[in-house]
C-alpha positions in Angstrom: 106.2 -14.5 -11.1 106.4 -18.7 -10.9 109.0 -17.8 -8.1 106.8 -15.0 -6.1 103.9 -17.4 -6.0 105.8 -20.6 -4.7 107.5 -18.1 -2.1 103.9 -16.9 -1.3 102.9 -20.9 -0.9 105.9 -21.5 1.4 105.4 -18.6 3.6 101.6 -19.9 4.0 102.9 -23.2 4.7 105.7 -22.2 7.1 103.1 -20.1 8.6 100.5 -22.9 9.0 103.1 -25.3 10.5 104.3 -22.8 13.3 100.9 -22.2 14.4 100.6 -26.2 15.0 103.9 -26.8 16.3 102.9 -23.9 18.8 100.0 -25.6 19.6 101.4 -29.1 20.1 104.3 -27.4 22.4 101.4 -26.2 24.5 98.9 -29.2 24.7 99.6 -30.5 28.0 97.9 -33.7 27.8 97.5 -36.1 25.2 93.3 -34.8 24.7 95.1 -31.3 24.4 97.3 -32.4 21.7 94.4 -34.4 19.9 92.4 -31.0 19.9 95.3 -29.1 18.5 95.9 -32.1 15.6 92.1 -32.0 14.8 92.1 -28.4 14.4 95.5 -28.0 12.5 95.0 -30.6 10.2 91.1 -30.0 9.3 91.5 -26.3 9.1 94.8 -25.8 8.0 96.1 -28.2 6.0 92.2 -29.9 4.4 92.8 -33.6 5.4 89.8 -34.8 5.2 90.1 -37.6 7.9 92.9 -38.4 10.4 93.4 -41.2 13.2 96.1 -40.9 16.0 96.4 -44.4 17.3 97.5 -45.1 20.8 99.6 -48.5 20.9 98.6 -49.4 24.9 96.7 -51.3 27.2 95.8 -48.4 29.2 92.2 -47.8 28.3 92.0 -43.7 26.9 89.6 -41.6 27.4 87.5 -40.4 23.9 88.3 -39.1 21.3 91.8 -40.9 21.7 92.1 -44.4 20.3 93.5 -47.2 21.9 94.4 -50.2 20.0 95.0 -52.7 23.3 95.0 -56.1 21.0 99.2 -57.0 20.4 97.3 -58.9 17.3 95.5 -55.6 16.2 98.9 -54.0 16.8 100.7 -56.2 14.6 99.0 -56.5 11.8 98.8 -52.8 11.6 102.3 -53.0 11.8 102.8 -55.6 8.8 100.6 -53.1 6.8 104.2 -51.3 6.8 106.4 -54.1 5.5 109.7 -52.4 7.5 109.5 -48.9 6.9 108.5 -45.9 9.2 106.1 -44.2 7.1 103.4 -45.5 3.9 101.6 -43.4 1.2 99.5 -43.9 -1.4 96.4 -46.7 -1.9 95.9 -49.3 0.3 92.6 -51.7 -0.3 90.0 -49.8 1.6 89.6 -52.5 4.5 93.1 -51.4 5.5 92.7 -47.6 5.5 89.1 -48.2 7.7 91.2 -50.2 10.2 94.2 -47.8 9.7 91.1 -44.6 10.6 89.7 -47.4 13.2 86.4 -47.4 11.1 84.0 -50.0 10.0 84.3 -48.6 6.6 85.8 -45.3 4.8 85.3 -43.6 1.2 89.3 -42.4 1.4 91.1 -43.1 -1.1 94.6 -42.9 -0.4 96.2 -42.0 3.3 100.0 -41.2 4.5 100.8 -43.0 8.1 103.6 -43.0 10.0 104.7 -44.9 12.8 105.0 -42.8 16.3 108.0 -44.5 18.6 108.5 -42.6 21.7 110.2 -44.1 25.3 107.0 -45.0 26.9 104.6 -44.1 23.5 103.9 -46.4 20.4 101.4 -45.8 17.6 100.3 -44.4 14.1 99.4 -41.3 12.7 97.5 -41.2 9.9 95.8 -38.5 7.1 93.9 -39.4 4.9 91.7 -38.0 1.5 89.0 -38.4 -0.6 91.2 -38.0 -3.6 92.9 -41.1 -4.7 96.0 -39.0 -5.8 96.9 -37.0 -2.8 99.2 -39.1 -1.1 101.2 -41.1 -3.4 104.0 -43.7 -3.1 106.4 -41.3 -4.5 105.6 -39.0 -1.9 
């Protein structure tokens, strides 16, 4: 039975990430890929808040975020200490300047750094429950 049901979960899951990796394959811009994100990961997969930041000095059109300040930029960066990806609790400043808002009632987020040839940045989820992304994860 205990195996059934986590088959069952991974089918749902395989299922969920196919549609969005279908999604992202077709976006042909980067608003088109925001829209397929926002969808995916609110409907899908219940994050309850998520940022895609934009490492650039080319100013982007809404609802993508630009972080144009090399200062900004780095200290998101430090927020990191080395490593690709962070999860868990972070003091709540940093996960409002991680979601580029004044303030936030997450509670723990998962973020991981987005290096591409010409395209630097951040994704990052983030929930209301304090355990949902953890630092084991």
């Amino acid at each position: 039975s205990d195996l059934l049901e986590n088959a069952r979960r991974n089918d749902q899951l395989f299922e969920k990430t196919r549609r969005l990796v279908l999604a992202l394959i077709e976006a042909n811009s980067w608003l088109a890929l925001h829209t397929a994100l926002d969808d995916s990961l609110r409907n899908d997969f219940g994050v309850n808040a998520w940022a895609m930041l934009h490492f650039t000095e080319r100013q982007l059109e809404r609802p993508l975020i630009a972080v144009r300040n090399q200062e900004h930029q780095r200290n998101i960066q430090r927020l990191f200490k080395g490593h690709r990806a962070i999860c868990g609790q972070l003091p709540k400043a940093d996960m409002a300047a991680l979601l580029r808002l004044d303030t936030t009632d997450m509670e723990s987020i998962a973020a991981a750094q987005i290096r591409g040839q010409d395209n630097h940045g951040l994704l990052v989820l983030a929930s209301q429950d304090g355990n949902y992304y953890r630092t084991s994860m």
